[in-house]
C-alpha positions as CSV (number, residue, x, y, z in Angstrom):
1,X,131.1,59.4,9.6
2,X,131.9,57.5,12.9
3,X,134.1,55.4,10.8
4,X,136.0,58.8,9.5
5,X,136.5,59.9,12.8
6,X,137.6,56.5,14.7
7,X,140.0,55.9,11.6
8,X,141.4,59.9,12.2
9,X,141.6,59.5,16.2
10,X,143.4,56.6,16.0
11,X,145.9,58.2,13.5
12,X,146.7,61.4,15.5
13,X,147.1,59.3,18.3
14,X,150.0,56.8,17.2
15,X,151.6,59.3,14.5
16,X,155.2,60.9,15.9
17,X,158.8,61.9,14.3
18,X,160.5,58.8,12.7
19,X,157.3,56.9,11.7
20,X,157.1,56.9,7.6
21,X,154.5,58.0,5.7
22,X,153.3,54.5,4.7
23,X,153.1,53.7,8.6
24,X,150.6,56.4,9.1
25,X,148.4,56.2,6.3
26,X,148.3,52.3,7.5
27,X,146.8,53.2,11.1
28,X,143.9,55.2,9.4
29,X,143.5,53.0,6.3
30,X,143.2,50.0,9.0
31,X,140.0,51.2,10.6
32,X,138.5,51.4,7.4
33,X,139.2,48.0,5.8
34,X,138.3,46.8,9.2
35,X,135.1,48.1,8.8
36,X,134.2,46.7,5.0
37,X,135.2,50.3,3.7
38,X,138.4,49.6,2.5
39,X,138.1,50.3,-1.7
40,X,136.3,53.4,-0.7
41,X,139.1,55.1,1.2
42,X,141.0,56.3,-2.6
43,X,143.4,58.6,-1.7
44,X,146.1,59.3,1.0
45,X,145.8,60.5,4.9
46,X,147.3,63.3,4.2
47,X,150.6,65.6,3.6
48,X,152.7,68.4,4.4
49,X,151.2,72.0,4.8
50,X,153.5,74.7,4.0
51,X,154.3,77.4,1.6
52,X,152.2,75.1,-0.6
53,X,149.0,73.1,-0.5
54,X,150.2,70.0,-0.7
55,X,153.8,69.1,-0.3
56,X,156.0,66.5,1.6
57,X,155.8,64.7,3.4
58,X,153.4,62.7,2.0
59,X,151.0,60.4,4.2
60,X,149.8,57.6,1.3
61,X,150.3,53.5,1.1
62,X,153.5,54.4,-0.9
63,X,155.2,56.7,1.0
64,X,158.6,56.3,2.3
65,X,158.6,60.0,3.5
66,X,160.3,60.4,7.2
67,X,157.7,62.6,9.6
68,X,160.2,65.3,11.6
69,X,159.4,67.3,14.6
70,X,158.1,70.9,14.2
71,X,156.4,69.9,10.6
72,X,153.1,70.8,9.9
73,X,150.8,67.9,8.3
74,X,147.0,67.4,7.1
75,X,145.2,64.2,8.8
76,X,142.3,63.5,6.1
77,X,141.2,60.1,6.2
78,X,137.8,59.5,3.3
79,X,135.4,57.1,2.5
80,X,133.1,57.7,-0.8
81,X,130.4,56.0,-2.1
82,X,130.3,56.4,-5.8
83,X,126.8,58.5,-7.0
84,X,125.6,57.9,-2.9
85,X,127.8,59.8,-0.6
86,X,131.4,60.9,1.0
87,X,133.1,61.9,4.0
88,X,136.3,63.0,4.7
89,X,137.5,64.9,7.6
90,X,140.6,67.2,7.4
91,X,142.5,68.7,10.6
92,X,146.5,70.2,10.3
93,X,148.1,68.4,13.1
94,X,151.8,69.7,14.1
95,X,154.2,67.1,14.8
96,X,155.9,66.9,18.0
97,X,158.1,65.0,20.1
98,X,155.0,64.0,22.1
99,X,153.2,63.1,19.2
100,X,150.5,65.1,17.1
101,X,149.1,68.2,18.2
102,X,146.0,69.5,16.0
103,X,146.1,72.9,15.4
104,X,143.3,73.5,13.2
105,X,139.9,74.4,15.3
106,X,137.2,71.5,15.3
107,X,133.5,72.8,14.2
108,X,130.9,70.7,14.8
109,X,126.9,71.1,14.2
110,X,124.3,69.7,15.9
């Protein structure tokens, strides 16, 4: 979990307009190679929110996608465990010229 999170943080920290989609997912993906977890993270950090789900732009290793001010984005950085565990955390982060702003409200249980 503490992985997740560092991985996430450090991501909403450094992604702004201009950095590509493959530059983001890096910063996340990163923290989790760093840590021995790398195979395990097997999907994106995220994508555009919109009038759909899931559209650009798109937050993967592949991604050439341009982030823009004003668009609205998921950060979701994951690591699974095949037949153990998984954890994935999810926030929708507007993009700014200051940099990320998460708009989705944090829950945590203790």
């Amino acid at each position: 979990y503490n992985i997740v999170v560092s991985a996430q943080s450090k991501a909403i920290k450094a992604i702004k307009p201009g950095l590509k989609g493959f530059e983001a997912d890096s910063i996340a993906r990163k923290v989790i190679i760093d840590e021995g977890y790398g195979e395990y993270f097997i999907h994106g950090l995220g994508h555009g929110l919109g009038l759909e789900v899931h559209e650009p732009p798109r937050l993967s290793a592949t991604s050439e996608d341009t982030l823009k001010n004003m668009q609205v984005i998921t950060v979701e950085p994951g690591i699974y465990l095949p037949y153990k565990f998984g954890v994935r955390i999810e926030d929708v982060c507007l993009v700014t010229s200051q940099g990320l702003k998460v708009i989705s409200k944090k829950y945590i249980q203790s």
